[in-house]
C-alpha positions as CSV (number, residue, x, y, z in Angstrom):
1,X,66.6,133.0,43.6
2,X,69.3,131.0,41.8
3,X,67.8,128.4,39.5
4,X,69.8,125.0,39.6
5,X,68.6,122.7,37.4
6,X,67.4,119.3,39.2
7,X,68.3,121.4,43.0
8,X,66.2,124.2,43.3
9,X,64.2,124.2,40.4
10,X,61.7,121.5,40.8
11,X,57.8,122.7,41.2
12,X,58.0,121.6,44.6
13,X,60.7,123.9,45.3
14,X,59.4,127.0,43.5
15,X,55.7,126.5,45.6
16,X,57.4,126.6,48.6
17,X,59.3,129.4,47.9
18,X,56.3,131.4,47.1
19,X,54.8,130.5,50.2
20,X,57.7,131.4,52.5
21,X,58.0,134.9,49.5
22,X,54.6,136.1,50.9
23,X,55.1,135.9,54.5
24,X,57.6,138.4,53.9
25,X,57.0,142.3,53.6
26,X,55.0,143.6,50.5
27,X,56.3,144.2,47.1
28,X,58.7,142.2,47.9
29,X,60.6,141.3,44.1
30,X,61.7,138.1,43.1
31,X,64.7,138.1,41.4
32,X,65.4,134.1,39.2
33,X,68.7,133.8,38.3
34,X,68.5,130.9,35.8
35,X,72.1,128.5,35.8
36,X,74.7,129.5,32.9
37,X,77.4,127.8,31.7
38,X,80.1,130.9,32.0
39,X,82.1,129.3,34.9
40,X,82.6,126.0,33.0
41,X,85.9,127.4,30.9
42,X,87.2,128.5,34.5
43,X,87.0,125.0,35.9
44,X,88.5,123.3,32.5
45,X,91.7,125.8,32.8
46,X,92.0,125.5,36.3
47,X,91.4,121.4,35.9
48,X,88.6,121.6,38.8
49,X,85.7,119.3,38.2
50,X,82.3,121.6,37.6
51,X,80.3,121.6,40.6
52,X,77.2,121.7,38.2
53,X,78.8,118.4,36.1
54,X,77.1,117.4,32.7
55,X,73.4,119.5,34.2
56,X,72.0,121.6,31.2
57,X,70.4,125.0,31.7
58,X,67.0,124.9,32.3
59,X,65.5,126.1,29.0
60,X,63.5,129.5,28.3
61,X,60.6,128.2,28.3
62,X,61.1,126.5,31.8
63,X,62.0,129.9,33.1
64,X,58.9,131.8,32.1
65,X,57.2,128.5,33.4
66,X,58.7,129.2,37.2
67,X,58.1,132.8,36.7
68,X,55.0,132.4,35.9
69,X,54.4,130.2,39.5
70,X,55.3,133.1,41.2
71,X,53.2,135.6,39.9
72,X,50.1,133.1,40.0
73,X,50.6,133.4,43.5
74,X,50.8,137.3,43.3
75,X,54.5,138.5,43.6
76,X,56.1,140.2,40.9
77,X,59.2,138.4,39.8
78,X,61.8,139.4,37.1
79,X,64.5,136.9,35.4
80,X,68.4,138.6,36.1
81,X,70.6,136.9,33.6
């Protein structure tokens, strides 16, 4: 699940995701993919605007906050950076 800060990030988000998460088959693992900054330096040399514009990265400890929603609600979930 991609983590965009102020998009898909927000508690109400990450609830419902569990919810919809568990209806699925068991085991199931949640992958967060927290938002980086890498693609910024393409958009500057290819003088694109950044889809993501002046947003910050959600911070660590707002990470192991989400992931920590999920597994409250029992799935396993592992941050891929």
């Amino acid at each position: 699940m991609p983590l965009i800060p102020g998009v898909s990030d927000t508690d109400k988000n990450i609830t419902a995701t569990t919810r919809f998460v568990q209806t699925l088959r068991p085991g199931l693992v949640v992958n967060v993919l927290p938002d980086h900054r890498c693609g910024m330096n393409k958009c500057n040399v290819l003088d694109l605007p950044c889809p993501m514009g002046d947003a910050q990265p959600l911070t660590h400890a707002r990470v192991a906050q989400i992931v920590a929603m999920f597994e409250a609600h029992g799935l396993e979930c592992e941050i891929v950076r």
